[in-house]
C-alpha positions as CSV (number, residue, x, y, z in Angstrom):
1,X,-22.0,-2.4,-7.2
2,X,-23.3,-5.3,-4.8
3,X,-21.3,-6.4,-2.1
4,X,-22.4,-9.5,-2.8
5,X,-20.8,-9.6,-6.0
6,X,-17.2,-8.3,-4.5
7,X,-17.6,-10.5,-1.4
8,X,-18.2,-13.7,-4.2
9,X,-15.2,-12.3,-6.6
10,X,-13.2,-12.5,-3.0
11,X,-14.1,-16.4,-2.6
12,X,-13.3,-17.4,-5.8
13,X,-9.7,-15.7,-5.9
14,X,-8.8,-16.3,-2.6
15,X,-9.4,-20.6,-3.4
16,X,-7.8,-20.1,-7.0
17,X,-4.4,-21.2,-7.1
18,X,-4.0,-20.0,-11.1
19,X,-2.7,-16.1,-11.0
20,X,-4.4,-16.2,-14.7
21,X,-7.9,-17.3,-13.2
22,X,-7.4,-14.4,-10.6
23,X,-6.6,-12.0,-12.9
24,X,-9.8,-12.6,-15.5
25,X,-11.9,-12.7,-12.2
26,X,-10.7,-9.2,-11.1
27,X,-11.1,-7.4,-14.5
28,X,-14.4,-8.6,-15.2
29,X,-14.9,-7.2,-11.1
30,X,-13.6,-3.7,-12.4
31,X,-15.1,-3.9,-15.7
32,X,-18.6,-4.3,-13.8
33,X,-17.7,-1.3,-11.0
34,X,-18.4,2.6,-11.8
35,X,-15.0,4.0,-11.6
36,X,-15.5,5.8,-8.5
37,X,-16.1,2.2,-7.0
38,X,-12.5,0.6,-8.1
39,X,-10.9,2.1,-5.0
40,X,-12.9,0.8,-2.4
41,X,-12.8,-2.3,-4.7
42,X,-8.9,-2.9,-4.4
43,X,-9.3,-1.7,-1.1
44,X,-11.8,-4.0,0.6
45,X,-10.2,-6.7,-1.5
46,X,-6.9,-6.5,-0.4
47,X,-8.2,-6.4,3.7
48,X,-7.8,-2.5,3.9
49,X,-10.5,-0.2,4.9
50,X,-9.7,3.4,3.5
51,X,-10.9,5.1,7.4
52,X,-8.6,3.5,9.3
53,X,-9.1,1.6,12.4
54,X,-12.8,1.4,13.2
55,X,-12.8,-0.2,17.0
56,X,-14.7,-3.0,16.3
57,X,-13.5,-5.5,17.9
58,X,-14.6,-9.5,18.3
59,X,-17.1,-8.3,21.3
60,X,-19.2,-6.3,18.9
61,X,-19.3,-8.9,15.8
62,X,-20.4,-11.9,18.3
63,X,-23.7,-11.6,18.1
64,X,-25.1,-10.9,14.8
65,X,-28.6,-10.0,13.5
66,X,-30.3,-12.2,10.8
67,X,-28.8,-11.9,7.4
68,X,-30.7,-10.4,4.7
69,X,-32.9,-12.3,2.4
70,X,-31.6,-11.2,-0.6
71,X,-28.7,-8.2,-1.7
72,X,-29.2,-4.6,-1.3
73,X,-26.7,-3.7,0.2
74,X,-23.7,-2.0,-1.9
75,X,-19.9,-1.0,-2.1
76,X,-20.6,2.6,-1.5
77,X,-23.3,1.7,1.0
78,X,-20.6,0.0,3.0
79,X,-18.3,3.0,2.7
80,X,-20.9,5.2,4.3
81,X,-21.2,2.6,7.2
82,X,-17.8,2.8,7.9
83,X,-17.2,6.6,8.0
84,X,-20.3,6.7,10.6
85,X,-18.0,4.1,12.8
86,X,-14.6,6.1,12.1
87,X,-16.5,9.2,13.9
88,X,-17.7,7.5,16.9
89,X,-16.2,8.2,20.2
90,X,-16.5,9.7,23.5
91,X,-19.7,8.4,26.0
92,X,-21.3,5.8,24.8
93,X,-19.4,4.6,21.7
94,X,-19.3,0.8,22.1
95,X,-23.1,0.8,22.7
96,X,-23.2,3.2,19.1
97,X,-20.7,1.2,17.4
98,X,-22.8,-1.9,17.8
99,X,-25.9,-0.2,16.7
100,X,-24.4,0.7,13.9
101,X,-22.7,-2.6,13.4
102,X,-26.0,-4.0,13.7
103,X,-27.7,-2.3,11.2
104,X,-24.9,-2.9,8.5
105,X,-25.1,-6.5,8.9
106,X,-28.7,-6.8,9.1
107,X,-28.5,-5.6,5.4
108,X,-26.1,-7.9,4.0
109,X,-27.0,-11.3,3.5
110,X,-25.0,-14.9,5.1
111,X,-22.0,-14.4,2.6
112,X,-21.8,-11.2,2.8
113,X,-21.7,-10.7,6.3
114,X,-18.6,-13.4,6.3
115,X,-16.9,-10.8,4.6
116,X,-17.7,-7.8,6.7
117,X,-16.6,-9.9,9.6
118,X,-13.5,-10.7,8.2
119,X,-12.2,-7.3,6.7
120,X,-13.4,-5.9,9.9
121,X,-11.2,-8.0,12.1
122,X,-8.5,-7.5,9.6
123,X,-8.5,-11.2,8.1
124,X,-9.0,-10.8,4.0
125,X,-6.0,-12.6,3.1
126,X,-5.9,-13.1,-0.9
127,X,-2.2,-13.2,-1.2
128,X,0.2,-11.0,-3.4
129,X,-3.6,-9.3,-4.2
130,X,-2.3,-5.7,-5.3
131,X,0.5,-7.4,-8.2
132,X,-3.1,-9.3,-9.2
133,X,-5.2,-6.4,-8.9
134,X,-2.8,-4.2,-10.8
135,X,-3.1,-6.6,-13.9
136,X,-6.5,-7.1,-13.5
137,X,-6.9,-3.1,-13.6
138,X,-5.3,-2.9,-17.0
139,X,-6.8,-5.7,-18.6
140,X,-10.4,-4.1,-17.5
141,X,-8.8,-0.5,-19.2
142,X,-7.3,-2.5,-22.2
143,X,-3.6,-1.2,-21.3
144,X,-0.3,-2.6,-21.3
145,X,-0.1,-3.7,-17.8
146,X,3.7,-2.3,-17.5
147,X,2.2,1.4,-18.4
148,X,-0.5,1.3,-15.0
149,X,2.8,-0.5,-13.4
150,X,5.0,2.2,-14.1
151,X,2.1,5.0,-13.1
152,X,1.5,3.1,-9.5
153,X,4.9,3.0,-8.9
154,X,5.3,6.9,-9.8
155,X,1.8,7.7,-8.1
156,X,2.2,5.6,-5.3
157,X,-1.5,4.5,-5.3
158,X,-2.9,1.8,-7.0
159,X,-6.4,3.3,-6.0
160,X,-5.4,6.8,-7.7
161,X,-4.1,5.1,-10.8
162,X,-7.2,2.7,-10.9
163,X,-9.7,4.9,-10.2
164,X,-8.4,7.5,-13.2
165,X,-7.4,4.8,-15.9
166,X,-11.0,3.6,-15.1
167,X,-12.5,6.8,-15.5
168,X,-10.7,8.8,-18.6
169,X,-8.8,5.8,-20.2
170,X,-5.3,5.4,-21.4
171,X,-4.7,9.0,-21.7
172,X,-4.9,9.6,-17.3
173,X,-2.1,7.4,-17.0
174,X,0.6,10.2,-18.9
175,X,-0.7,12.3,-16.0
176,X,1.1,10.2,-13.9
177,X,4.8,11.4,-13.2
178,X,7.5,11.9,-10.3
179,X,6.9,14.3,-7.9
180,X,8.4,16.2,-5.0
181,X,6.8,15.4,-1.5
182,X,5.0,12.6,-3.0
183,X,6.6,9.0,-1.6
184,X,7.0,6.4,-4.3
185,X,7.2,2.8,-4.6
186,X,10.5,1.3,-4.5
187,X,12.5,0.5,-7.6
188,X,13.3,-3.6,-6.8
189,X,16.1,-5.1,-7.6
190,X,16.3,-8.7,-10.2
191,X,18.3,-11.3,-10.5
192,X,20.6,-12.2,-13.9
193,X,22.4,-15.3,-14.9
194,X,25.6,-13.8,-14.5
195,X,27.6,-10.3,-13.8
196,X,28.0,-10.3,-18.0
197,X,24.3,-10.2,-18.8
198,X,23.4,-7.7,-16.2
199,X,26.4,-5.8,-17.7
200,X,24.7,-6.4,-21.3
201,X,21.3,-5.3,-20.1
202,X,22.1,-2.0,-18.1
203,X,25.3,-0.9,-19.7
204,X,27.3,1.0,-18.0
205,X,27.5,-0.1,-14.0
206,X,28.9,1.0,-10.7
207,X,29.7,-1.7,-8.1
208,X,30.1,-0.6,-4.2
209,X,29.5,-2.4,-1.0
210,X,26.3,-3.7,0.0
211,X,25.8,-1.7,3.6
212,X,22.3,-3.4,5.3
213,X,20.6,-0.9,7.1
214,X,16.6,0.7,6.4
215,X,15.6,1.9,2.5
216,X,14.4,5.3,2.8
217,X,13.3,7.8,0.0
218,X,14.1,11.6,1.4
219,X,11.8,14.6,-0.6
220,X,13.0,17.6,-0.3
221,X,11.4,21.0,-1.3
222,X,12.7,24.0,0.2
223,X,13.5,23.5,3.7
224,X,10.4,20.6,4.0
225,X,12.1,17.5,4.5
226,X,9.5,14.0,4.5
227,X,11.1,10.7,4.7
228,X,9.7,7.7,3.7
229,X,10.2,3.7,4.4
230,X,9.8,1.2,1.5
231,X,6.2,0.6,2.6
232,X,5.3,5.1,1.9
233,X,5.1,5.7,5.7
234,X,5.8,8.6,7.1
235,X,9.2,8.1,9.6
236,X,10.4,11.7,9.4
237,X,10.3,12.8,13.3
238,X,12.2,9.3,13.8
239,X,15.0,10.6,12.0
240,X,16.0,13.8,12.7
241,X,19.9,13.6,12.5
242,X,19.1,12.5,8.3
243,X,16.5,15.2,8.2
244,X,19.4,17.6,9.2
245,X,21.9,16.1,7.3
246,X,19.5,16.6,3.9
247,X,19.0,20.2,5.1
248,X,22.8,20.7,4.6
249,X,23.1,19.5,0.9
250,X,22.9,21.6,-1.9
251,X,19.9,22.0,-4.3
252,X,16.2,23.0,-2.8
253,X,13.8,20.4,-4.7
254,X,15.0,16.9,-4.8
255,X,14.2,13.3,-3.9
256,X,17.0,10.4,-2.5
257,X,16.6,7.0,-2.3
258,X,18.9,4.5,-0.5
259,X,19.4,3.1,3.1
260,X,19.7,4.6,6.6
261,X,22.2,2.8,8.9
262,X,23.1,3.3,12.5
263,X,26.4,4.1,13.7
264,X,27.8,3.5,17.2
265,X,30.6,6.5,19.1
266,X,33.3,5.0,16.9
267,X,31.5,5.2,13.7
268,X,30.7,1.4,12.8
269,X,27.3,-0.2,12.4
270,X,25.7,-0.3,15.7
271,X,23.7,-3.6,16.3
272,X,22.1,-2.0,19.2
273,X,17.7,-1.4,19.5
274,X,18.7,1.8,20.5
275,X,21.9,3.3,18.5
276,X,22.7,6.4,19.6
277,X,22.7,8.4,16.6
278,X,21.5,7.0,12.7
279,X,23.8,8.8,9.6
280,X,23.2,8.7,5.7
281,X,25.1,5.8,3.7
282,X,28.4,7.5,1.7
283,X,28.3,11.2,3.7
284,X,28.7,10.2,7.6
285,X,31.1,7.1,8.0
286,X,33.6,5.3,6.2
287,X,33.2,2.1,4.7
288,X,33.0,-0.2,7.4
289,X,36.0,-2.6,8.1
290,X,35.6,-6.4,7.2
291,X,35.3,-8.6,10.0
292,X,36.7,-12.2,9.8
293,X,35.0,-15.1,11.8
């Protein structure tokens, strides 16, 4: 695939106020992209680039060559580009990185060298793009979009999920299941009318108090303990009184989700930057006392 033609699909959804529009725009985008494509797709679409921080900064993109005449240059072209920049360092690397800058955007024409500039200085903002992409992934595969949902959520990835539904059909997504040591995306919470119709739609309910601290998922296998924010990164050396206090419960392969909270000497939530010691909700405190203002 062109750049040109992800760099135009990029315009038109980022200046399309209809979430319908966006969606029809991004399937025919991953209808017209090999499979092997869709991840650097999604990616480049939603302002990521898959190696990381490149160090080009604002210095190196200030003076650009002469755009290209016409497009040649592509998604996996790109890709290549950017791995060459993610392994410059040492002596010399600014003066490499902006030969190599150079050359990228001497093959991409005006509009496509707008959107080089702007996913390399971290500025593709398309708004709530990976909820978009997601539906715009199973209408390109012809799937109920709460089946890829459910898989992305499992899988963590909507790359992994995209790039197999893509690939092998409906079939990759039963592939797709919970497993140990791999984070996944936080169940959410919705609203109901009343307490009665969330009774009526879940059945059988457990109310406690709301404690407000940081949701955490907690894989264990073994004696390997990962722990996980909300967003799937990795926190575990920040936490090592809740990687002890996993070590200590019973069973070998498991995976928790809830929240971490801080506790201060006499054991109630501790407002400070830096508590002195953070505990898992319902083992290490009590419930903490009301206050009344």
């Amino acid at each position: 695939m062109l750049l040109a033609r992800l760099a135009d699909v990029s315009r038109q959804i980022a200046a399309e106020p209809s979430r319908t529009r966006k969606t029809e725009a991004l399937a025919s985008l991953f209808r017209d992209a090999r499979p092997q494509e869709a991840a650097l797709v999604i990616s480049y679409l939603a302002g990521r680039i898959p190696q990381g921080r490149l160090g080009v900064g604002r210095s190196v993109l200030a003076h650009r060559p002469e755009p290209a005449g016409a497009p040649v240059l592509t998604v996996a072209g790109t890709d290549v580009a950017f791995t060459a920049l993610a392994r410059v360092g040492g002596a010399g690397a600014q003066a490499e990185r902006r030969r190599l800058v150079d050359g990228l955007m001497a093959a991409a024409t005006g509009p496509e060298q707008e959107f080089l500039v702007r996913l390399l200085t971290g500025e593709v903002r398309q708004g709530a793009l990976d909820a978009v992409a997601l539906e715009g992934v199973a209408r390109a595969a012809g799937v109920p979009s709460a089946e890829v949902r459910r898989a992305v959520m499992l899988d963590g990835s909507l790359t992994r999920v995209a790039e197999a539904v893509l690939t092998e059909g409906p079939a990759a997504l039963s592939s797709f299941g919970l497993r140990v040591g791999r984070p996944v995306q936080p169940m959410l919470a919705h609203t109901s009318a009343s307490v009665a119709d969330a009774v009526r739609v879940l059945g059988a309910c457990s109310v406690e108090e709301k404690l407000d601290g940081v949701r955490i998922q907690v894989h264990r296998s073994a004696g390997d303990v990962r722990i996980h924010t909300r967003s799937l990164d990795d926190i575990t050396a920040r936490l090592p009184d809740v990687v002890e206090a996993v070590r200590e419960l019973p069973g070998d392969r498991f995976i928790l989700d809830g929240e971490v909270i801080a506790l201060d000497p006499a054991g109630r939530p501790c407002l400070s930057r830096t508590p002195p010691h953070v505990s898992v909700p319902g083992r290490m405190w009590p419930p903490p006392r009301r206050r009344s203002r």
